[in-house]
C-alpha positions in Angstrom: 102.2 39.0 63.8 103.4 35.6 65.0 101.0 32.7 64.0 99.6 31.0 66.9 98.4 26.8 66.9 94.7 26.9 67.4 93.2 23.5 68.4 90.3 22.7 70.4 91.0 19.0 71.9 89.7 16.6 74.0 91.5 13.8 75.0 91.4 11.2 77.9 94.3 8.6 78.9 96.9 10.1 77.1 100.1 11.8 79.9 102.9 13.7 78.3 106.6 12.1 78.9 108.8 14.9 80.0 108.6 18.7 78.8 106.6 19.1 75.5 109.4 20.5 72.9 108.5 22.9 70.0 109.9 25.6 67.7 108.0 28.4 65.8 109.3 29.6 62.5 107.2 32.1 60.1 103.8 30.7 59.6 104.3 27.0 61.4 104.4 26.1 64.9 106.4 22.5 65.0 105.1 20.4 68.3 107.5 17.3 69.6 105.3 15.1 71.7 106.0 12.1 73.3 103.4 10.6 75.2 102.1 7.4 77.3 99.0 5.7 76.2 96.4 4.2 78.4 94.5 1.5 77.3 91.3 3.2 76.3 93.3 6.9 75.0 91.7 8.7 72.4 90.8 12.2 71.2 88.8 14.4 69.5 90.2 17.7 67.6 89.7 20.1 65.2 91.3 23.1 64.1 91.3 26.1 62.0 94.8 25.8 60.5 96.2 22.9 58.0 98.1 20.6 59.8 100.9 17.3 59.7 100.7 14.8 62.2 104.0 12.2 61.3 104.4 9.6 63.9 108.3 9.1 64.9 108.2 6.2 67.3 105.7 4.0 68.1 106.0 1.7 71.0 103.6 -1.7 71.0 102.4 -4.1 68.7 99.0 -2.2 68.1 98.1 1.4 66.4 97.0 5.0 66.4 94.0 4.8 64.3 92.9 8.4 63.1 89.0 8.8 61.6 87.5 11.3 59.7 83.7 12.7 60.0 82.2 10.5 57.1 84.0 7.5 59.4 87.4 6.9 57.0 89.3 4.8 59.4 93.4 5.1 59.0 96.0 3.0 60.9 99.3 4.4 62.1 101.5 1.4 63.3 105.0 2.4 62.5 107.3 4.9 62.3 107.3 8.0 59.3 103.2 6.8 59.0 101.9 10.7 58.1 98.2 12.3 58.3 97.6 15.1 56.5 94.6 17.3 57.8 93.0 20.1 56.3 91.9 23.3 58.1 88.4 22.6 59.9 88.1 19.1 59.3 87.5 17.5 62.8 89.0 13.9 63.6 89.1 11.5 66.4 92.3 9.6 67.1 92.1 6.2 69.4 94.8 4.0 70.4 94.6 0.0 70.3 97.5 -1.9 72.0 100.0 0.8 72.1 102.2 1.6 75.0 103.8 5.1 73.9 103.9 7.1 71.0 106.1 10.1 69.8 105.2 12.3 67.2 105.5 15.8 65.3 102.7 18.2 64.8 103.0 20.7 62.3 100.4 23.7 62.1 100.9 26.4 59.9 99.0 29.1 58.2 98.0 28.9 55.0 98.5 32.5 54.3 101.9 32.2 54.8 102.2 29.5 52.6 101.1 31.1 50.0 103.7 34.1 50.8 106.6 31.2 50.4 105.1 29.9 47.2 103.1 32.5 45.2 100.8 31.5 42.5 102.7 28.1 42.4 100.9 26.8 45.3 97.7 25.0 44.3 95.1 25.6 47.1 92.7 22.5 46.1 96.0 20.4 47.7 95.1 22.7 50.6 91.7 21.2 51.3 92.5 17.4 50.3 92.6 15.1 53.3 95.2 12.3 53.5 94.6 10.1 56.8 97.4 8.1 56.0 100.2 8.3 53.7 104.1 7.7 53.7 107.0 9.2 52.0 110.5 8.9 52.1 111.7 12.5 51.2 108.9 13.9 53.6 109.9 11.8 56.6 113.4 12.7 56.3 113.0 16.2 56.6 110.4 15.5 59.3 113.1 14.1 61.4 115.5 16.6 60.9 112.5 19.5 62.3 111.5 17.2 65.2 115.8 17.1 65.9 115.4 21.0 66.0 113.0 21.2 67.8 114.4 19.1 70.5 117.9 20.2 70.4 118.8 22.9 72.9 121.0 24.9 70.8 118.7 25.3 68.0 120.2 26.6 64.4 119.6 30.1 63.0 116.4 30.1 61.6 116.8 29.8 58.1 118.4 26.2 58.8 114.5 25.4 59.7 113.0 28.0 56.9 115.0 25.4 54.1 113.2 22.3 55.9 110.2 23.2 55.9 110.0 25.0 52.1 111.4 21.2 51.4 108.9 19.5 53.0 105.9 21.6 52.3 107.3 21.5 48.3 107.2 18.0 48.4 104.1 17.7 50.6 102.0 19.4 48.1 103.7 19.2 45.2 105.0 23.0 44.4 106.8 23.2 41.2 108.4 26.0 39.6 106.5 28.9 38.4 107.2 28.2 35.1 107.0 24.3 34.9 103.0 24.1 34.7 103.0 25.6 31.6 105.4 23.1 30.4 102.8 20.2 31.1 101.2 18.3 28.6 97.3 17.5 29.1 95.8 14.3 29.5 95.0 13.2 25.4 91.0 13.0 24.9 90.4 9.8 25.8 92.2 9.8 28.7 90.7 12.6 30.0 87.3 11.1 29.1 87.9 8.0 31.3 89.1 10.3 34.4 86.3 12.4 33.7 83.5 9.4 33.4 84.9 8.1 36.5 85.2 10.7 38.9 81.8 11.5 37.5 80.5 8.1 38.2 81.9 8.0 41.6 81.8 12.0 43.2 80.1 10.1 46.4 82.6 8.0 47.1 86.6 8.8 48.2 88.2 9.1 45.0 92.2 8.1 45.1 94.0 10.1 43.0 96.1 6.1 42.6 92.8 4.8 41.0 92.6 7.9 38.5 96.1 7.5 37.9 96.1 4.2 37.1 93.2 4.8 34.5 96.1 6.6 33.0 99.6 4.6 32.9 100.5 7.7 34.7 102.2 8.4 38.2 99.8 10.2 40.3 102.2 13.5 40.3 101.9 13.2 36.5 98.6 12.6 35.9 97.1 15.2 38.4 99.7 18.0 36.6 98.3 16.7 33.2 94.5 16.6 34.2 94.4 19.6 35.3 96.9 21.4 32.0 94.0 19.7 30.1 91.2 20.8 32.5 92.3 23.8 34.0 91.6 22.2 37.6 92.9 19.5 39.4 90.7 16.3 39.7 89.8 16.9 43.7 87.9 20.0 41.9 86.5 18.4 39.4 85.0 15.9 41.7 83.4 18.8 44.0 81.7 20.1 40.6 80.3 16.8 40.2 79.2 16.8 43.8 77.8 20.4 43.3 75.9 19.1 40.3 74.5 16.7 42.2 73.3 18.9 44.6 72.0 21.6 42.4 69.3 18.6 41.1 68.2 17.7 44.3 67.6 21.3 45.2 65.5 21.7 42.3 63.5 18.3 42.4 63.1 17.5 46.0 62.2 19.0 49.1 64.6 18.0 51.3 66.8 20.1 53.6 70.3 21.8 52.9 71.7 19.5 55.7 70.2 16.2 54.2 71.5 17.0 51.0 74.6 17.8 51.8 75.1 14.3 53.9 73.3 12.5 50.6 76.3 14.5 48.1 79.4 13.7 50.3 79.7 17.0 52.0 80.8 16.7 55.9 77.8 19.0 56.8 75.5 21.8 55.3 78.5 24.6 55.9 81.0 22.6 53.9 78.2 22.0 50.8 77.6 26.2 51.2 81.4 26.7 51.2 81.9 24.4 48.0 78.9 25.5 46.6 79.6 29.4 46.7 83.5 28.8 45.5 82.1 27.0 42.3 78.6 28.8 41.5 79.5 32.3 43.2 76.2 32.2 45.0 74.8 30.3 48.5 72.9 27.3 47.9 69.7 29.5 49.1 70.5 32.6 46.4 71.2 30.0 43.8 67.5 28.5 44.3 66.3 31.8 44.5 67.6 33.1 41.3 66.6 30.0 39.6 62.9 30.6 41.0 62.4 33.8 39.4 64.0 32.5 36.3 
């Protein structure tokens, strides 16, 4: 079954330039916009699928700013400035100062990312927002898609198959099957400074720059060895601790499931239930009921 873009958007002073241009390939709709901005533009959406948003030109001396639910504020002033967005995690985009800007969407499904990659795709990457980032190799092969997508003799299909296993390799950092086992982990006192600091800080938006620099490590390196020497990434790691941290105030205080999830860094009660059942194996409500009786 083809995969359909599922977004539910509202936006206000922002007019399409032209013909909007897009390409579907298995598993990812590509979107070309190019659009004018009005002085007060901005947008609230939210979808279902993962998504890239890379910005290709931008036209004025201000910025797309993109913001998260807990209010994480990223600026988008030039060109090749990337947002990555995991499925379900709402935003609101607002333009200051800028007179037009043109960018690539990428939706896809994560199913059929995981029928590209196998085992070697690491689903915690899934889930980890990135409001802002930049990267050579990435925006490269961006540019080449967004050319497909406007060109009116497009390639055979694999041409845009290769592209995007390129980018979504590099995006989430796919190795071969084989080369995690490879890995060395992180020595013991290494791993007990990441450890003691993501512990220390599972409120807060942990960088996985700050944990590598803990480390002497690049980032690539020391999430591959953290998690040899853990058996999870660090993103996972820090839920635990977030989990943890809920599991005490369920069992000491009174509050409600929404109120402790906003007090443990979840975006809402069905994010802390989601977490919660994919660490524990049980609902937040069936954990404090077993614990009740125990």
């Amino acid at each position: 079954m083809t995969f359909v873009a599922r977004m539910e958007s509202r936006i206000e002073g922002f007019s399409v330039i032209g013909d909007l241009k897009w390409h579907v390939w298995d598993g990812v709709v590509a979107d070309l916009w190019d659009v004018s901005c009005g002085d007060k533009a901005e947008g609230y959406y939210v979808s279902p699928d993962p998504r890239l948003f890379v910005a290709l030109d931008v036209d004025g001396d201000g910025a797309f700013f993109v913001e998260g639910a807990k209010g994480e504020l990223r600026r988008h002033d030039q060109a090749f400035s990337m947002a990555y967005i995991p499925a379900g995690v709402p935003i609101r985009g607002r333009v200051e100062g800028l007179r037009r800007i043109r960018h690539l969407d990428l939706h896809f499904d994560a199913a059929a990312l995981t029928r590209r990659f196998g085992r070697s795709l690491d689903h915690e990457a899934l889930r980890m927002s990135r409001f802002q980032f930049r990267d050579d190799r990435i925006a490269m092969l961006a540019g080449m898609i967004a050319a497909e997508c406007g060109n009116d003799r497009p390639l055979h299909d694999l041409y845009g198959e290769g592209l995007l296993n390129a980018l979504f390799s590099s995006l989430f950092q796919i190795d071969q099957p084989d080369t995690a086992r490879r890995r060395s982990p992180l020595s013991r006192r290494k791993l007990r400074l990441v450890t003691d600091y993501i512990d220390t800080h599972c409120l807060d938006r942990i960088r996985l720059a700050d944990l590598a620099a803990l480390t002497g490590l690049s980032e690539t390196a020391m999430s591959h060895a953290f998690k040899a020497a853990t058996g999870v990434p660090p993103h996972r790691w820090q839920m635990q601790a977030r989990v943890d941290r809920a599991k005490a105030m369920m069992a000491r205080d009174a509050a409600s499931l929404g109120d402790i999830a906003e007090a443990t860094g979840f975006f809402d009660q069905a994010h802390l239930t989601r977490v919660f059942k994919s660490i524990v194996g049980l609902t937040p409500g069936a954990w404090m009921r077993s614990t009740s009786r125990q």
